[in-house]
C-alpha positions in Angstrom: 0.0 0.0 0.0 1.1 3.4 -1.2 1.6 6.5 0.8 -0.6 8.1 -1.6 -3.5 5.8 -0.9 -3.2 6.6 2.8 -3.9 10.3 1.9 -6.4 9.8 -0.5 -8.5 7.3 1.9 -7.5 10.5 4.7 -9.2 13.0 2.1 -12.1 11.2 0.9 -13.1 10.2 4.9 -12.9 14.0 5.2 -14.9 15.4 2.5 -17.7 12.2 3.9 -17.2 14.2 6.9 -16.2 11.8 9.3 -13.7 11.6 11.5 -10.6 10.3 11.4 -8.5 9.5 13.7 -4.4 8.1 13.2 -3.2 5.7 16.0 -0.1 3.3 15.8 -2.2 1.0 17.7 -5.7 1.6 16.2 -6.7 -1.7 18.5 -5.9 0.1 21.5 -6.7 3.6 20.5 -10.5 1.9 19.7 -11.0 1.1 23.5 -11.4 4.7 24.2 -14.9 4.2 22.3 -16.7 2.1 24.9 -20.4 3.4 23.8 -19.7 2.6 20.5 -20.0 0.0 18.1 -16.6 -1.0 16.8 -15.9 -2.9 13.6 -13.2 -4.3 12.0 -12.4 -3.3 8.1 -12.4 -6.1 5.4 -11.3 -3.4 3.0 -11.0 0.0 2.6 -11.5 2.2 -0.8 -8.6 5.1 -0.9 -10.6 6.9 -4.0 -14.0 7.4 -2.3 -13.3 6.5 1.6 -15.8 3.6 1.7 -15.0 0.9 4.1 -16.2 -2.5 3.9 -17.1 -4.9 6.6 -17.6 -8.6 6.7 -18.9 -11.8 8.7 -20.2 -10.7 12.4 -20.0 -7.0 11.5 -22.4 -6.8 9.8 -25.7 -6.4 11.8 -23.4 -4.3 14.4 -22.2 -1.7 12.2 -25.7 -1.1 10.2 -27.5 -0.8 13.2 -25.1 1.3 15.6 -25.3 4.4 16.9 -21.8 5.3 17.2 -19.9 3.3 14.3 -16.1 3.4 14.9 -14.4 1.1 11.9 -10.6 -0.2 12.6 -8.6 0.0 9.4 -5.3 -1.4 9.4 -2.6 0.0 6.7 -3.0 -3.5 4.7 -6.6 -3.4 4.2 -6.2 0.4 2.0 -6.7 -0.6 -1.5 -6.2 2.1 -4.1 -10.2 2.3 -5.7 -13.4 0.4 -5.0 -13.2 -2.4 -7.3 -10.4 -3.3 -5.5 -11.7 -2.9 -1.9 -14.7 -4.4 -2.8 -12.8 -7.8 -4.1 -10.7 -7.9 -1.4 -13.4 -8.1 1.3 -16.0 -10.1 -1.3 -12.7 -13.1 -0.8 -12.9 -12.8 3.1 -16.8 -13.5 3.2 -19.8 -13.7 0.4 -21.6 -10.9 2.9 -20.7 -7.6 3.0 -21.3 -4.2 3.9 -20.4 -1.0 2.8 -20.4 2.2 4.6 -18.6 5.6 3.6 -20.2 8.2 6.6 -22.6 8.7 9.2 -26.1 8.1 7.9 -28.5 11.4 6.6 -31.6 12.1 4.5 -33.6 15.3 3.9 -36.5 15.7 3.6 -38.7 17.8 1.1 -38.0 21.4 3.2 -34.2 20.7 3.2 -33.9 19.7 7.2 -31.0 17.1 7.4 -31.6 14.0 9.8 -28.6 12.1 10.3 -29.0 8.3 11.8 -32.4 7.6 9.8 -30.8 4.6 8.2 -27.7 3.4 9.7 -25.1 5.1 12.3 -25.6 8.6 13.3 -22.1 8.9 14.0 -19.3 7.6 11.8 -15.4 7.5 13.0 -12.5 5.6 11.4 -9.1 4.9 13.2 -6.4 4.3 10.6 -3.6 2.9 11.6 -0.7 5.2 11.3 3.4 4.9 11.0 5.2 4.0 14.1 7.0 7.7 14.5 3.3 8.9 14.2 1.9 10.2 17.2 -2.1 9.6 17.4 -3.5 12.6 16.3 -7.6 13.1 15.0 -7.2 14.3 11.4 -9.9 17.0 11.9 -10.0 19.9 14.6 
């Protein structure tokens, strides 16, 4: 996995607006998230920021709250096809999510959670000489 695909997944997360966070030890840094659901990443899409999740996460990650997604450095492939191949040969079910869930209605007024997690966080797993840092402010 490229450099460049780390950034791209980083950028694409961002303009989904969620958060991301960096962590050496995403497995550890995702125990700080006790009231929320936390998944494990099949795959990861670097060109859109969609994550895919597999086997037992599956019912858990749709219907969370809080959705905080583990992806390790290995699972950042650099487009969908790719990502979705890659977690397709881990399981025959999958699921894909790219942010928190929102809809509109016909006035305009945003509802976020109607159909999946109203909060969406991702935990990357960063360089060793990184220090855990959240990408956004």
């Amino acid at each position: 996995m490229s450099e460049n695909y780390f950034k791209m997944l980083i950028e694409a997360l961002e303009r989904n607006s969620v958060e991301v966070i960096l962590s050496p030890n995403p497995k550890e840094e995702a125990k700080k998230y006790a009231g929320a659901v936390v998944g494990f990443a099949a795959s990861a899409a670097a060109d859109v920021g969609v994550i895919f999740f597999t086997g037992s996460e599956l019912k858990r990650s749709a219907l969370a709250d809080h959705h905080v997604a583990v992806v390790e450095r290995g699972a950042i492939m650099p487009d969908i096809i790719a990502a979705y191949r890659l977690a397709l040969s881990k399981s025959g079910k999958i699921l894909a999510s790219s942010s928190a869930s929102k809809t509109a209605d016909i006035e305009g007024k945003l509802v976020w959670g109607m159909h999946g997690p109203r909060k969406f966080t991702v935990i990357l797993e960063a360089e060793k000489n990184e220090d855990s840092a959240s990408v956004k402010e």
